[in-house]
Backbone as ProteinMPNN parsed JSONL, in Angstrom:
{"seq_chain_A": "XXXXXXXXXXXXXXXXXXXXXXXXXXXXXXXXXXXXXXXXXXXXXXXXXXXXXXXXXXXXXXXXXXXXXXXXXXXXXXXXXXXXXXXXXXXXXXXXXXXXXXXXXXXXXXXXXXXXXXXXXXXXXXXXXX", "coords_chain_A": {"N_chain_A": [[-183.7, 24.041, -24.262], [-185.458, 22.114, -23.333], [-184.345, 19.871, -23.419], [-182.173, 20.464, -21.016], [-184.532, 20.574, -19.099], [-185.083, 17.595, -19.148], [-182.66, 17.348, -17.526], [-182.216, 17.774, -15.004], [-184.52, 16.484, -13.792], [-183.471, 13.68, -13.572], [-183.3, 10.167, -12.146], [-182.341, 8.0, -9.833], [-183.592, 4.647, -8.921], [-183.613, 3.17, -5.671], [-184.814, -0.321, -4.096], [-185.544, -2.513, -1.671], [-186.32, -5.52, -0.004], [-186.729, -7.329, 2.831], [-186.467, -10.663, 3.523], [-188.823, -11.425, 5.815], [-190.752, -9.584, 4.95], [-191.421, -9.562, 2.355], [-194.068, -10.414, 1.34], [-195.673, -8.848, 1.844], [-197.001, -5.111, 1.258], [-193.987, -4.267, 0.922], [-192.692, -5.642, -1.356], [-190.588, -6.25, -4.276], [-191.577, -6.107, -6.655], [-193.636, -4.506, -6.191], [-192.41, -2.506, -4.944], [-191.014, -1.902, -6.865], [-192.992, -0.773, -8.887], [-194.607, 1.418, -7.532], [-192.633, 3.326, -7.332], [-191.142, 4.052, -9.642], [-193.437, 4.292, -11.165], [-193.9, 7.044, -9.86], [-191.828, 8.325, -10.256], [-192.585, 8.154, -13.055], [-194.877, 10.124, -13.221], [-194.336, 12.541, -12.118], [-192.691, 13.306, -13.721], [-189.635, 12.83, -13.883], [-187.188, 11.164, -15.183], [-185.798, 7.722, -14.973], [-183.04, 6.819, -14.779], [-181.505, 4.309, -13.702], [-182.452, 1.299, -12.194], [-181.876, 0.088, -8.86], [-182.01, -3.419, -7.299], [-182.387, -4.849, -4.03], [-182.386, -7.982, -2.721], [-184.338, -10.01, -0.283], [-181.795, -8.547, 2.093], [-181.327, -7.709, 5.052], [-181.287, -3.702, 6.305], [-180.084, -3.228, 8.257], [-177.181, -2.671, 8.199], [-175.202, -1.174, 5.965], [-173.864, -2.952, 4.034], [-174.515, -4.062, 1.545], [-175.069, -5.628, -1.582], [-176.174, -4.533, -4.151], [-176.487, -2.248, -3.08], [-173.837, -1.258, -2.312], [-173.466, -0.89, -4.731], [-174.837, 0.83, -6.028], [-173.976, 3.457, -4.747], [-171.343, 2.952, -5.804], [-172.033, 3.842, -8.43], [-173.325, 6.429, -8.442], [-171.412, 7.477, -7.582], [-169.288, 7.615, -9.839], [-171.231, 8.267, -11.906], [-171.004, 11.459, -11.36], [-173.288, 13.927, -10.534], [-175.018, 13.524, -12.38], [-177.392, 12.302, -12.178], [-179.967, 13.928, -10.304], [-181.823, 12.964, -8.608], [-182.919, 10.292, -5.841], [-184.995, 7.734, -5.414], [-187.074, 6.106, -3.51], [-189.493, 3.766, -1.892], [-190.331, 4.086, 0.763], [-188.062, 5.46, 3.849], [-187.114, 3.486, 5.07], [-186.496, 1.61, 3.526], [-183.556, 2.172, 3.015], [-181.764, 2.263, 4.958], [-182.137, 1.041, 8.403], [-181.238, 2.368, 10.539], [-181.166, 5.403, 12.058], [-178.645, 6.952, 12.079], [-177.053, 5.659, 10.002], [-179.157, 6.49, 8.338], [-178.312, 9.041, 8.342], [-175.867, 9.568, 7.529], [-176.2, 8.992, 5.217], [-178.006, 10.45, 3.82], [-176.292, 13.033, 4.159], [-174.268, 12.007, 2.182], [-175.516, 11.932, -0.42], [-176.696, 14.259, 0.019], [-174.066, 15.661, -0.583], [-173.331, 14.983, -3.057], [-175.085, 16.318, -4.592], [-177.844, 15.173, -4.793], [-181.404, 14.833, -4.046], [-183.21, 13.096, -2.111], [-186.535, 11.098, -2.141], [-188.918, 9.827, -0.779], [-191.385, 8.016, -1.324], [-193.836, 7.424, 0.614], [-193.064, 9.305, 2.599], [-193.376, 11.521, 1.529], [-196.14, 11.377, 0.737], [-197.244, 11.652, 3.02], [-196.943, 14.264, 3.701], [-198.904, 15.439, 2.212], [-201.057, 14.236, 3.464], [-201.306, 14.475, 6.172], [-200.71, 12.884, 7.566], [-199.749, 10.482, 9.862], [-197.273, 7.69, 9.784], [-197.961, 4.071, 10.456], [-196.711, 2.4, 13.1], [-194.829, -0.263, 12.474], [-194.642, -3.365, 14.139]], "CA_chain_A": [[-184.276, 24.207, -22.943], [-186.324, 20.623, -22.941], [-183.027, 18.737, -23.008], [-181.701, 20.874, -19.597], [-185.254, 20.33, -17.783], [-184.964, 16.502, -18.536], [-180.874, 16.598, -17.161], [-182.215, 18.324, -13.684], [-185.162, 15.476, -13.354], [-183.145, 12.327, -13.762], [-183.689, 9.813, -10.824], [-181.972, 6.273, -9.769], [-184.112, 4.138, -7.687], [-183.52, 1.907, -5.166], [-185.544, -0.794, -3.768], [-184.876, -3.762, -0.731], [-187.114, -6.292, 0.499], [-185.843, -8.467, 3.199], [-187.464, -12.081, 3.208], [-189.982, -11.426, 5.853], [-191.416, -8.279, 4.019], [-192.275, -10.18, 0.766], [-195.485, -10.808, 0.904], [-196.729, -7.352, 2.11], [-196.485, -4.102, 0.46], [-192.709, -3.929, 0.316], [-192.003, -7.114, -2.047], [-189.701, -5.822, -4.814], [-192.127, -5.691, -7.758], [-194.697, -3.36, -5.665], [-191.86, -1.082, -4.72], [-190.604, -0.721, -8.745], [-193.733, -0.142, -9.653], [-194.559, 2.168, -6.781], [-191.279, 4.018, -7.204], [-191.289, 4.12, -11.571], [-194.907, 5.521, -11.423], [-194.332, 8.413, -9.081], [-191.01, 8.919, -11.63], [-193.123, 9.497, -14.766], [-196.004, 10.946, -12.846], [-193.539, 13.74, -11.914], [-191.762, 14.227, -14.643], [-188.622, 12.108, -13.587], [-186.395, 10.322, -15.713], [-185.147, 7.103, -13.895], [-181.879, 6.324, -15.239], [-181.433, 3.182, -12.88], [-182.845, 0.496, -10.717], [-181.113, -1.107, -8.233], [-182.78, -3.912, -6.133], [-182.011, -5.606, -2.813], [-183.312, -9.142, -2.315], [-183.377, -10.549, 1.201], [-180.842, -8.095, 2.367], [-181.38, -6.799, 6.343], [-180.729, -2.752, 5.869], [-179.223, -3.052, 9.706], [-175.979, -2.765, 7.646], [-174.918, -0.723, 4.858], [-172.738, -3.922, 3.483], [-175.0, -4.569, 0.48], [-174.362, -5.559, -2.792], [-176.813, -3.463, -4.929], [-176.688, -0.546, -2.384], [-172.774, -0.951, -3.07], [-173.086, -0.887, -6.323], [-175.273, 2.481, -6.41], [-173.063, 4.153, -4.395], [-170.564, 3.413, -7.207], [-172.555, 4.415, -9.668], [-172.778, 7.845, -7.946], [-169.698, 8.318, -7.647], [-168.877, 7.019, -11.35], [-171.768, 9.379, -12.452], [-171.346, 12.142, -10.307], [-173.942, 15.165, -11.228], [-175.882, 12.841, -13.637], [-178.985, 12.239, -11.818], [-180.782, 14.607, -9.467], [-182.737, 12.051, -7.248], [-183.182, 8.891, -5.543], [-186.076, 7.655, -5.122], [-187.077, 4.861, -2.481], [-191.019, 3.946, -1.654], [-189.866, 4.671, 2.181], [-186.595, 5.467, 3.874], [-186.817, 1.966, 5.952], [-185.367, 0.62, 2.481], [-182.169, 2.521, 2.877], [-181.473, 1.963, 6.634], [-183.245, 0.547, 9.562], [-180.362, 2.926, 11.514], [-181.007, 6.537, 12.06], [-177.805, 7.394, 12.303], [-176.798, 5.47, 9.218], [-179.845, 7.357, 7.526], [-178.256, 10.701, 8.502], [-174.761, 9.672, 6.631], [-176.938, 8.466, 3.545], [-178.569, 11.537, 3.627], [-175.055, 13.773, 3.572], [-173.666, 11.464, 1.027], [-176.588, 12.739, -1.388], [-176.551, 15.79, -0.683], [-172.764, 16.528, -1.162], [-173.364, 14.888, -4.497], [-176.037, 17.06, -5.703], [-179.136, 14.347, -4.778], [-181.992, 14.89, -3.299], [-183.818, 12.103, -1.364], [-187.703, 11.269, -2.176], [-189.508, 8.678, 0.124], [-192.966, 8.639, -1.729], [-194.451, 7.232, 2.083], [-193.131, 10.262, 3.571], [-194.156, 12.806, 0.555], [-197.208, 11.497, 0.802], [-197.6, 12.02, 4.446], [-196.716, 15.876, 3.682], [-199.708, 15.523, 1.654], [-201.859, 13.948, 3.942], [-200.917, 15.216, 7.105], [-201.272, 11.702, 8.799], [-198.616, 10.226, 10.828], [-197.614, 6.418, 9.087], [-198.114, 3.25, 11.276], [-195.31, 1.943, 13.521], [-194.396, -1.632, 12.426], [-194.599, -4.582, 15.214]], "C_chain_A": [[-184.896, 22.901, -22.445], [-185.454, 19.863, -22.484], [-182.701, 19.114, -21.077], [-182.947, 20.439, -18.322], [-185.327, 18.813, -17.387], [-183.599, 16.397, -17.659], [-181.732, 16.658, -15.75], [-183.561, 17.188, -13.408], [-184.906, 14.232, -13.606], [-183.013, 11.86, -12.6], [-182.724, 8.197, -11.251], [-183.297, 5.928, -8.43], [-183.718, 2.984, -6.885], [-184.585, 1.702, -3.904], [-185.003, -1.93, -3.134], [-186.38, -4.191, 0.136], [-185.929, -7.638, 1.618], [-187.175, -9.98, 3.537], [-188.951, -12.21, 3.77], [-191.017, -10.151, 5.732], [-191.982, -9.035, 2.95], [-193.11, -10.369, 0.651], [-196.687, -9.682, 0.89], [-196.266, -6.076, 0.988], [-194.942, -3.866, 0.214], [-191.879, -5.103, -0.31], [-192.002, -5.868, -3.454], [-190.752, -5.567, -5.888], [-193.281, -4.653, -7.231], [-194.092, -1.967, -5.398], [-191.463, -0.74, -6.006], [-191.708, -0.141, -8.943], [-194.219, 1.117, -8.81], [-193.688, 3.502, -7.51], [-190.909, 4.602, -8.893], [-192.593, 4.917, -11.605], [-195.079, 6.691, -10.938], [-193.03, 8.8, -9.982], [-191.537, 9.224, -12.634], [-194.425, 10.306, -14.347], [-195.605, 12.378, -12.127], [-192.538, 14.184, -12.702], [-190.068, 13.54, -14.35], [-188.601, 11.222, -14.545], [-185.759, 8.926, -14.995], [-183.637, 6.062, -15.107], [-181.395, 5.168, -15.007], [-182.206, 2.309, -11.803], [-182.048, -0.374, -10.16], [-182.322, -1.578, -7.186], [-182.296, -5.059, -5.552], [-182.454, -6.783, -2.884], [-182.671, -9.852, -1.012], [-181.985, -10.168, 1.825], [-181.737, -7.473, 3.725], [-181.057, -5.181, 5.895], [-180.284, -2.601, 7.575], [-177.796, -2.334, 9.464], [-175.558, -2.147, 6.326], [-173.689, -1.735, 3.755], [-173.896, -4.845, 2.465], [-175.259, -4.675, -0.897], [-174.964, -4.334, -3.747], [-176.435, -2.692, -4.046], [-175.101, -0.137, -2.764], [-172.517, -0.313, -4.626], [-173.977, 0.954, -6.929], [-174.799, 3.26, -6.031], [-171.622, 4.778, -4.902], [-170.533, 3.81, -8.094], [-172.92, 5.918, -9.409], [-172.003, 8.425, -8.058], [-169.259, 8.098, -9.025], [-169.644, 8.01, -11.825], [-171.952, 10.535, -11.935], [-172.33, 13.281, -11.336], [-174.92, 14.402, -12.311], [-177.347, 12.891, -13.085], [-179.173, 12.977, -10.411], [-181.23, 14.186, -8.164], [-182.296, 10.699, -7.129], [-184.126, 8.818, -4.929], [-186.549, 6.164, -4.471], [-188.696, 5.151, -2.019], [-190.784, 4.606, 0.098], [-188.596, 4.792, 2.335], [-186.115, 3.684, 4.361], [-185.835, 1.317, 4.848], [-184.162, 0.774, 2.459], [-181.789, 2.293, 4.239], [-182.503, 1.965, 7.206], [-182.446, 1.655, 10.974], [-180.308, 4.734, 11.515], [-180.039, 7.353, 11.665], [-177.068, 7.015, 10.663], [-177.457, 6.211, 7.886], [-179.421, 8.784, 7.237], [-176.737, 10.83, 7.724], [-175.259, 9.54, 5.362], [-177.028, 9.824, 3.351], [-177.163, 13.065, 2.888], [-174.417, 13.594, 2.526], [-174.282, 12.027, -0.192], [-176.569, 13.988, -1.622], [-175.091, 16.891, -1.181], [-172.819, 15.8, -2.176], [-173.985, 15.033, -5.549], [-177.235, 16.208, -5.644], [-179.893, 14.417, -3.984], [-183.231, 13.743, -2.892], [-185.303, 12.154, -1.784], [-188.128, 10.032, -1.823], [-190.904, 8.95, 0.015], [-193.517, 8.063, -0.886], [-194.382, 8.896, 2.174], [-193.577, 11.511, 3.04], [-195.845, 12.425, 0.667], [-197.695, 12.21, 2.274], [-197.512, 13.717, 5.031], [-198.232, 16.316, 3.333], [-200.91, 15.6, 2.643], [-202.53, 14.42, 5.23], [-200.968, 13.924, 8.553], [-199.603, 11.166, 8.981], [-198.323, 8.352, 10.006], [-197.32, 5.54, 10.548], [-196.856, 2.836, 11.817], [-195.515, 0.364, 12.966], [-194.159, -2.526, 13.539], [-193.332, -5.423, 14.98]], "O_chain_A": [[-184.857, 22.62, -21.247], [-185.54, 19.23, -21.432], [-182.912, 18.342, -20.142], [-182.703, 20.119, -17.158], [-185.497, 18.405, -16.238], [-183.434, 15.329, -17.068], [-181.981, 15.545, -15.288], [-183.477, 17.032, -12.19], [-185.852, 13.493, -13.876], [-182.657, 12.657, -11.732], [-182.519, 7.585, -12.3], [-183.72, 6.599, -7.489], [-183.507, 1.894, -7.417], [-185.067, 2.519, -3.12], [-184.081, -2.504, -3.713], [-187.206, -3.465, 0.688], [-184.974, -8.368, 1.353], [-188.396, -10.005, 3.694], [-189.932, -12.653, 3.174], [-191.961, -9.948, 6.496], [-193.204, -9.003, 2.799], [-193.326, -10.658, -0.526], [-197.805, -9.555, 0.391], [-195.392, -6.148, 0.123], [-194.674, -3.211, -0.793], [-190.758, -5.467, 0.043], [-192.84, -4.999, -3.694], [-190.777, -4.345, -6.038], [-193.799, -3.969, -8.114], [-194.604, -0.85, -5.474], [-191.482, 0.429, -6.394], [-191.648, 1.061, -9.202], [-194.243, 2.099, -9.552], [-194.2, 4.449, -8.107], [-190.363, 5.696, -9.042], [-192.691, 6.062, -12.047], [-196.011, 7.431, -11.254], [-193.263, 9.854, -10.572], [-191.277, 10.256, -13.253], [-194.945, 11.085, -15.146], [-196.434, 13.165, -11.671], [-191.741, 15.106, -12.528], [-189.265, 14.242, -14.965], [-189.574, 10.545, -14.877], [-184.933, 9.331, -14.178], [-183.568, 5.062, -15.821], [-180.764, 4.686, -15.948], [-182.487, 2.724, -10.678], [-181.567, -1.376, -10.689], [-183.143, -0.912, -6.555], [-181.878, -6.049, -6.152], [-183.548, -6.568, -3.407], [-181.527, -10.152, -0.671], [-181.131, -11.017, 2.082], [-182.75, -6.812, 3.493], [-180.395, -5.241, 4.859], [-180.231, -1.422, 7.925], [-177.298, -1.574, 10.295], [-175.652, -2.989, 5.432], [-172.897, -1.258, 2.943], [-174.09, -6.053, 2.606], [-175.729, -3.667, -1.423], [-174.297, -3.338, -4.027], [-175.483, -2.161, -4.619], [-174.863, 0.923, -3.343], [-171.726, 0.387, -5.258], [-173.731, 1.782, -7.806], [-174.904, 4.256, -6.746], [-171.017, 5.844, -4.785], [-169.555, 4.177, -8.746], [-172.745, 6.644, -10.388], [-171.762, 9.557, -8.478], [-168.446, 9.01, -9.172], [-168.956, 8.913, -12.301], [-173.13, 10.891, -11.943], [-172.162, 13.443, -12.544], [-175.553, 15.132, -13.074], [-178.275, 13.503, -13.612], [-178.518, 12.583, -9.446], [-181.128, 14.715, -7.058], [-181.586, 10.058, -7.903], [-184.374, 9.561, -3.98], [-186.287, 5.144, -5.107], [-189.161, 6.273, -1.819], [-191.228, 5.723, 0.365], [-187.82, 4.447, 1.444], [-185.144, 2.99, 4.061], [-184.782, 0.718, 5.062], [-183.442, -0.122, 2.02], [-180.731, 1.761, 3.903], [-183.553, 2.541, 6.921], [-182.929, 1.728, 12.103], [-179.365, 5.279, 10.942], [-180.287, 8.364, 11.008], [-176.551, 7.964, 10.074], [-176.881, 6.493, 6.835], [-179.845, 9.535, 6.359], [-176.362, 11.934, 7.331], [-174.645, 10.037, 4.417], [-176.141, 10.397, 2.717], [-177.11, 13.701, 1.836], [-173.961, 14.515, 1.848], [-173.545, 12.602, -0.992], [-176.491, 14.682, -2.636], [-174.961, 17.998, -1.702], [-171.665, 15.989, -2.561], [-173.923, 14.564, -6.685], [-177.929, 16.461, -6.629], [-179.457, 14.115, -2.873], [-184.213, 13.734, -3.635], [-185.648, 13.332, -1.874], [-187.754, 9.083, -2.512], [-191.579, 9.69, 0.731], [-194.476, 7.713, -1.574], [-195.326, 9.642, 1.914], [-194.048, 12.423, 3.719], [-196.673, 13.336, 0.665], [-198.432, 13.188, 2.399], [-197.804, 14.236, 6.108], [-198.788, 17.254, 3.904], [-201.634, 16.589, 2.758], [-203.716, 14.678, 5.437], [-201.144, 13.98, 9.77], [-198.601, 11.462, 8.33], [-199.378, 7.807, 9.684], [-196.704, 5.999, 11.51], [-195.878, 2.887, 11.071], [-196.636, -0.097, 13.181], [-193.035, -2.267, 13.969], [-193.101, -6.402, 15.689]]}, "name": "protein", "num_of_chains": 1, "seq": "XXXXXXXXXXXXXXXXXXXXXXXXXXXXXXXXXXXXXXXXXXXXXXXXXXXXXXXXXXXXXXXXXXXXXXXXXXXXXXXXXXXXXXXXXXXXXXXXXXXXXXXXXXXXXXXXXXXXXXXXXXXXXXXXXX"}
């Protein structure tokens, strides 16, 4: 029974900083650790990290994000989640967010944006960006 509850909480994460982000909260070692601590503080396994450096997310044409997308599909059913400190890391494009989103869930993954879980929590609205 222990083995089956770790299969159903295994997580990949991914993480993207583009150059002028780095210095604030979303520089790449704030979002692993971010993103790894709310994985063992829930009981999540994280099977993978992939991370962006100086990549725009305007564009879904990026190497790590490629490369997890393959690893999806290569592991299909293996891991449960993906886990991203916000969505901003996976697209800056609504619309591109709303194919991400399908992609996941026809492959059994469900999305966790510990910003926006928190904000379930909190009940506060998060800041717009300038």
């Amino acid at each position: 029974m222990e083995n089956s509850k770790r299969f159903l909480r295994t997580a990949i994460v991914y993480i993207r900083v583009y150059n002028k982000e780095s210095k604030n909260m979303y520089n790449l070692n704030e979002q692993e650790k971010a993103c790894v601590n709310y994985a063992l503080e829930n009981g999540y396994r994280v099977l993978k990290v992939f991370r962006e450096e100086n990549i725009s997310a305007r564009s879904f044409d990026r190497p790590q994000f490629r490369e997890m997308i393959e690893y999806i599909k290569s592991n299909k059913w293996k891991m449960k989640f993906l886990i991203v400190s916000d969505l901003e890391r996976l697209s800056t494009n609504q619309v591109g967010l709303w194919k991400m989103k399908q992609f996941l869930r026809s492959n059994g993954i469900r999305l966790i944006s510990i910003v926006h879980s928190m904000l379930k929590y909190t009940g506060k609205q998060p800041k717009q960006r300038r």
